[in-house]
MIVEX-342668 format. One record per residue: x, z, y of N, C-alpha, C, O in turn. Coordinates in steps of 0.02 Angstrom, whole numbers, plus 32768, in hexadecimal, padded with zeros to 4 digits. Layout:
XZYXZYXZYXZY...
This chain:
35874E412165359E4E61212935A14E2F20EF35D04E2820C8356A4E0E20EE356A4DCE20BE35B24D9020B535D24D71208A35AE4D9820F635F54D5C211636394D7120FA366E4D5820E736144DBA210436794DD220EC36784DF020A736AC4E0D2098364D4DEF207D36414DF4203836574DB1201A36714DAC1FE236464D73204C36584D31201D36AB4D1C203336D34D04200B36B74D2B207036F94D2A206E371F4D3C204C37504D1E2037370C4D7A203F373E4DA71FF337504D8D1FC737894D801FB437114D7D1FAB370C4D4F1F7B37164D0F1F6F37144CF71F3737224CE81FAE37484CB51FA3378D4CBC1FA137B64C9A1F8337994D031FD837F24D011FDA38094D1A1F9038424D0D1F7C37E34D371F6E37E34D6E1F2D37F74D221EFB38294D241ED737E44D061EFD37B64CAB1ECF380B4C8D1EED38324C881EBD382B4C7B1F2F385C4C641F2C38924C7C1F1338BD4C5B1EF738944CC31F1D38E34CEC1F1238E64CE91EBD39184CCF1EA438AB4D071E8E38A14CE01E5938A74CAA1E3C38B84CAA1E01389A4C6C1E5F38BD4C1A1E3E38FF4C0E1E51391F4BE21E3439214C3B1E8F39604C351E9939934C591E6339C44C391E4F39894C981E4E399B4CC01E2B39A44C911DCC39CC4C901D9E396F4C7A1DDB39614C6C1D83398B4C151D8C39A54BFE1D5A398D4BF21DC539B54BAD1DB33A094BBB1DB83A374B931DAE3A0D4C061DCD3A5D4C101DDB3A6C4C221D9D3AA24C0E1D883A374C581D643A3D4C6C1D2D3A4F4C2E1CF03A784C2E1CC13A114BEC1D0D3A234BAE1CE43A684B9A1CD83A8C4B981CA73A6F4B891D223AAA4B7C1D103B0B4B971D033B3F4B781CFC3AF74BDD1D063B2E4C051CE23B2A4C0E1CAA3B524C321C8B3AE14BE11C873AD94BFF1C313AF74BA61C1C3B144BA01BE63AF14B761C3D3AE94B3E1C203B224B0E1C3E3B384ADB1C253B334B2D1C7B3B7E4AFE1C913B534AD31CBA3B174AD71CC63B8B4AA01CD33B824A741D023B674A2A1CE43B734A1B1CAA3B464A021D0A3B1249C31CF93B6849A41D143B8749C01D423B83496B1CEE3BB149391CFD3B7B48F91D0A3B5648EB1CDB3B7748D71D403B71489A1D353B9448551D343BAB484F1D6C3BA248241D133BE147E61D1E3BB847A01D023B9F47811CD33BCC47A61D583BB147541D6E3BE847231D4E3C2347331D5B3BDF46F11D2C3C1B46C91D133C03467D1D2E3BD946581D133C2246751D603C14462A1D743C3B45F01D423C5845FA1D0D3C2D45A01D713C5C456D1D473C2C456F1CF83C5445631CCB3BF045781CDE3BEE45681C933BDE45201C963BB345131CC03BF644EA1C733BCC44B01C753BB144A61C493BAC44691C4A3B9144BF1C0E3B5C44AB1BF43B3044DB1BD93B2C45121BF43B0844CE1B9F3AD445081B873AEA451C1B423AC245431B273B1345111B263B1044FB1AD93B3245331ACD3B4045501B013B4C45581A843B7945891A723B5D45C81AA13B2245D61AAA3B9845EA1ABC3B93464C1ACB3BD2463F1AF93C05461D1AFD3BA046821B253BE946971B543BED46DF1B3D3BBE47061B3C3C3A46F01B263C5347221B103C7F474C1B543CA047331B823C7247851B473C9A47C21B7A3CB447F61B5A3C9B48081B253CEC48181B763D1348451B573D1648711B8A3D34485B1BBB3D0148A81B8F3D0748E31BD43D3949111BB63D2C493F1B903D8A48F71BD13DBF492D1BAF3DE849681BC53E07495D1BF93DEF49991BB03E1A49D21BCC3E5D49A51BD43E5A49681BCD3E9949C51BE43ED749B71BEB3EE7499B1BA43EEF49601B953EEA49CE1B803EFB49C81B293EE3499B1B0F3EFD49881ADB3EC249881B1E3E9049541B053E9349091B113E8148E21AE53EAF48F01B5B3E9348C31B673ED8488B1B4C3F1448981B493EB748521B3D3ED248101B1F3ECD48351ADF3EF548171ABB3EB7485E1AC23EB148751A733E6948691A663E47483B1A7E3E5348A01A353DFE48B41A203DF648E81A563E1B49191A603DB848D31A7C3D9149031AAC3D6649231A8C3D46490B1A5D3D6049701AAA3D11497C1A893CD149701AAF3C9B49841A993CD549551ADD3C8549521AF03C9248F11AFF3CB848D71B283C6C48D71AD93C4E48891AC53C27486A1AD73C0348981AC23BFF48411AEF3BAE48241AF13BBB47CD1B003BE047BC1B2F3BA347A71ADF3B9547731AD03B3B47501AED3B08476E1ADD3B38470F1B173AFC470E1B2E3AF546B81B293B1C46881B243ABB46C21B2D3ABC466D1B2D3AC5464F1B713AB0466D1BA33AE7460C1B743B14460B1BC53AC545F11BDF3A9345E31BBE3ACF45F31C133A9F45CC1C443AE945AA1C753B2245BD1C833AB845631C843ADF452F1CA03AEC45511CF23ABC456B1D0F3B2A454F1D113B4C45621D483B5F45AC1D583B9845BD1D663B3145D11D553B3446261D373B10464D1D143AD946631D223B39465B1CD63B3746981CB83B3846CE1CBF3B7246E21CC83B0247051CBF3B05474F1CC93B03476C1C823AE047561C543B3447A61C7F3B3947DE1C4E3B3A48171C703B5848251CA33B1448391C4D3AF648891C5F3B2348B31C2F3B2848951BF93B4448ED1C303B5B49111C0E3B4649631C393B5C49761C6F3B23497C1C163B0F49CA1C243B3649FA1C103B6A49DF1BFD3B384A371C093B644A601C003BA14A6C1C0E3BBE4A941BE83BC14A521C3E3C074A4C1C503C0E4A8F1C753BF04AA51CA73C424AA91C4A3C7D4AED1C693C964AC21C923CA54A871C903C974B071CCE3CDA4AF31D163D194ADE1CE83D264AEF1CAE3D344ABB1D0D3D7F4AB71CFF3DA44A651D133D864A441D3C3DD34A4F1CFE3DD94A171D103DDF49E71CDB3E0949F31CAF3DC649C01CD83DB249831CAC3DD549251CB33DF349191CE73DD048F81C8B3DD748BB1C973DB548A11C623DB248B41C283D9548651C873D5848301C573D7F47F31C4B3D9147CE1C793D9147E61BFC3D9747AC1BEE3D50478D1BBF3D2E47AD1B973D4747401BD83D1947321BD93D3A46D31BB33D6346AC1BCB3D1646D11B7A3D0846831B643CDB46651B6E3CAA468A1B753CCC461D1B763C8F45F41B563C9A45C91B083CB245921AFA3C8A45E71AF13C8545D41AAA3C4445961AB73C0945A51AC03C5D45561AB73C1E45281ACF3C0D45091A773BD344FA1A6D3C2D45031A4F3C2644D71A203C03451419E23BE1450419B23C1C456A19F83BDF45A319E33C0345AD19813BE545C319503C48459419863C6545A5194C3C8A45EC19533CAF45FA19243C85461819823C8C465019773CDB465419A13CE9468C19B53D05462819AD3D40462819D43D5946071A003D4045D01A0A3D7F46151A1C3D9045E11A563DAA45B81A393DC845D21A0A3DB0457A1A393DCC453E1A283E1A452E1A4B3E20452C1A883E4E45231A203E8D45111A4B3EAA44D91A423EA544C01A093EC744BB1A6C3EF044721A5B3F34447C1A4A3F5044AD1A313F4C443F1A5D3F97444D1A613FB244861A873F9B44981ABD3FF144AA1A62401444E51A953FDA451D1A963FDB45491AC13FB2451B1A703F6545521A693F4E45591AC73F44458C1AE83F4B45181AD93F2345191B233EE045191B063ED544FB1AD13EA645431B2E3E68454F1B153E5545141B2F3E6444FC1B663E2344F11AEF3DF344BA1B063DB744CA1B0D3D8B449F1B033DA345161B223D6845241B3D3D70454B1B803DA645541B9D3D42455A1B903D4B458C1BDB3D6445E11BC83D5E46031B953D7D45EC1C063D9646261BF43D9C46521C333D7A46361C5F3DB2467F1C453D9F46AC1C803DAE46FF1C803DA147291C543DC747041CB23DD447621CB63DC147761CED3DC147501D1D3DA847C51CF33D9447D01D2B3DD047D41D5F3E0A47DD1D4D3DBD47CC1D9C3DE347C71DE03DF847761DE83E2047691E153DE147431DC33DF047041DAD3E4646ED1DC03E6446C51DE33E5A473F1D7B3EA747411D843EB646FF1D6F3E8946DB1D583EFB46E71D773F1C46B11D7B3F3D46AD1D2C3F5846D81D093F30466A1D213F34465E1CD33F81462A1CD93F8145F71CFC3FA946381CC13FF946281CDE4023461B1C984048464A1C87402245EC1C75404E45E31C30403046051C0F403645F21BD53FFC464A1C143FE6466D1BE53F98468C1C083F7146721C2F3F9746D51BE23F6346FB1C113F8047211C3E3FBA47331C433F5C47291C563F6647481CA23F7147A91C913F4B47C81C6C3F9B47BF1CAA3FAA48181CD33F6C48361CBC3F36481B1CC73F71486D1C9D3F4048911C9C3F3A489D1CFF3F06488A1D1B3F7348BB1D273F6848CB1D7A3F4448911D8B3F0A48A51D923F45485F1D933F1A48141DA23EE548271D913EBC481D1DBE3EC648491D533E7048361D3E3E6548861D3E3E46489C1D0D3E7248A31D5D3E6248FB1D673E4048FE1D9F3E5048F21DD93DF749191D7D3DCD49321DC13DB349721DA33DBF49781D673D9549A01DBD3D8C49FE1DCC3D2B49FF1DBD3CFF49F01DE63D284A081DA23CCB4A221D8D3CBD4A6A1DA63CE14A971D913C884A761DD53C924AC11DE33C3B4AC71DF43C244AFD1E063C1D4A9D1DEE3BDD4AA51DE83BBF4A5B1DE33BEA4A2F1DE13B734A471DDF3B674A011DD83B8149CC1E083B7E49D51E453B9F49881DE83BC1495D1DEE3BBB49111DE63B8E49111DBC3BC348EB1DEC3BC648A71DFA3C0048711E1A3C06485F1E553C2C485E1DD93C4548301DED3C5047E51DE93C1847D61DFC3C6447BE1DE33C6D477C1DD83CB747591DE83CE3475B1E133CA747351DA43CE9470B1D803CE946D61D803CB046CA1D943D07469E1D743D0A46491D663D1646231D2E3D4B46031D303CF6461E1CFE3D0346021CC83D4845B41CE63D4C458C1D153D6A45C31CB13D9645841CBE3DB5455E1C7F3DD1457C1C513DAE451F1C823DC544E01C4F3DFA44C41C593DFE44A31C8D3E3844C81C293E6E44BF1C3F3E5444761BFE3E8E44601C033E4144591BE13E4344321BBC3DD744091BAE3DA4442A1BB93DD843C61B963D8843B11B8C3D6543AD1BA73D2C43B91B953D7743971BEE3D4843691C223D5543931C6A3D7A43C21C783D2A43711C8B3D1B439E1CD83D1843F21CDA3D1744151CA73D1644051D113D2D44581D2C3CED446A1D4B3CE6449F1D6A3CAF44301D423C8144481D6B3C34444F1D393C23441F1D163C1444811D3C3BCF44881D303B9F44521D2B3B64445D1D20
C-alpha cells in the first residue's frame, strides 16, 4: 500500500512538471539559440537581427548584441513566437556601433545571415536566410570578411 501511495505521487509530481513546462512555454515562446562561427577576434560586439519578412534588411524588432568570443559566438534570444524568421548578424570589431564599408560599401567587417545564405553583389533572398521556429531551436551561421585580413578565427 505504501509502494503504491509513492508511485502516485511520483506519477502525480511528473504529470505536474510536464503540464507546467508546456504552460512555460506557451506563455514565453520559444528559446532561439545562434551559434555564429568564423569570429576572429575579441574586441567590439556581435550584433543580431531576428527578422519577420517585413522586416528583414530593414529595422528588426528583436536585437541582442554580445561580446564576441574568439571562433564561436553564442546568442540566446528567448521568447520567440512560431513563425518564420531570418538572422542577420554583424561583427562590429572596432565597437563604433556599425559595420564599416569600403569602396562600393563592401563591408570591412564580418557579416552573416542565417542559412549562411549567399552574399552575391549584395544581400542575400529573404528565401535563402528563411528558417521556421516552432518550438526551442538552435542554429548556426558563418561570419564572413569580404575585406581586412584573413577569413579565419
Amino acid at each position: 500500500m505504501t509502494r503504491m501511495k509513492l508511485l502516485a505521487a511520483a506519477a502525480a509530481i511528473l504529470v505536474a512538471s510536464t503540464a507546467s513546462a508546456g504552460a512555460r512555454q506557451g506563455q514565453t515562446g520559444a528559446v532561439l539559440t545562434i551559434a555564429i562561427t568564423n569570429i576572429r577576434a575579441t574586441t567590439g560586439k556581435v550584433h543580431i537581427d531576428l527578422c519577420r519578412q517585413s522586416e528583414f534588411l530593414k529595422t528588426c524588432a528583436v536585437v541582442a548584441d554580445v561580446k564576441p568570443e574568439r571562433g564561436t559566438t553564442t546568442i540566446t534570444v528567448p521568447n520567440v513566437a512560431p513563425g518564420d524568421y531570418a538572422v542577420q548578424a554583424t561583427y562590429d570589431q572596432n565597437g563604433n556601433g556599425k559595420v564599416d564599408r569600403g569602396l562600393f560599401g563592401i563591408p570591412k567587417e564580418g557579416v552573416g545571415f542565417s542559412n549562411d545564405a549567399p552574399i552575391r553583389l549584395g544581400p542575400p533572398s529573404w528565401k535563402d536566410a528563411v528558417f521556421s521556429v516552432s518550438g526551442d531551436k538552435t542554429i548556426t551561421l558563418r561570419m564572413r570578411y569580404f575585406m581586412g585580413g584573413d577569413n579565419k578565427p
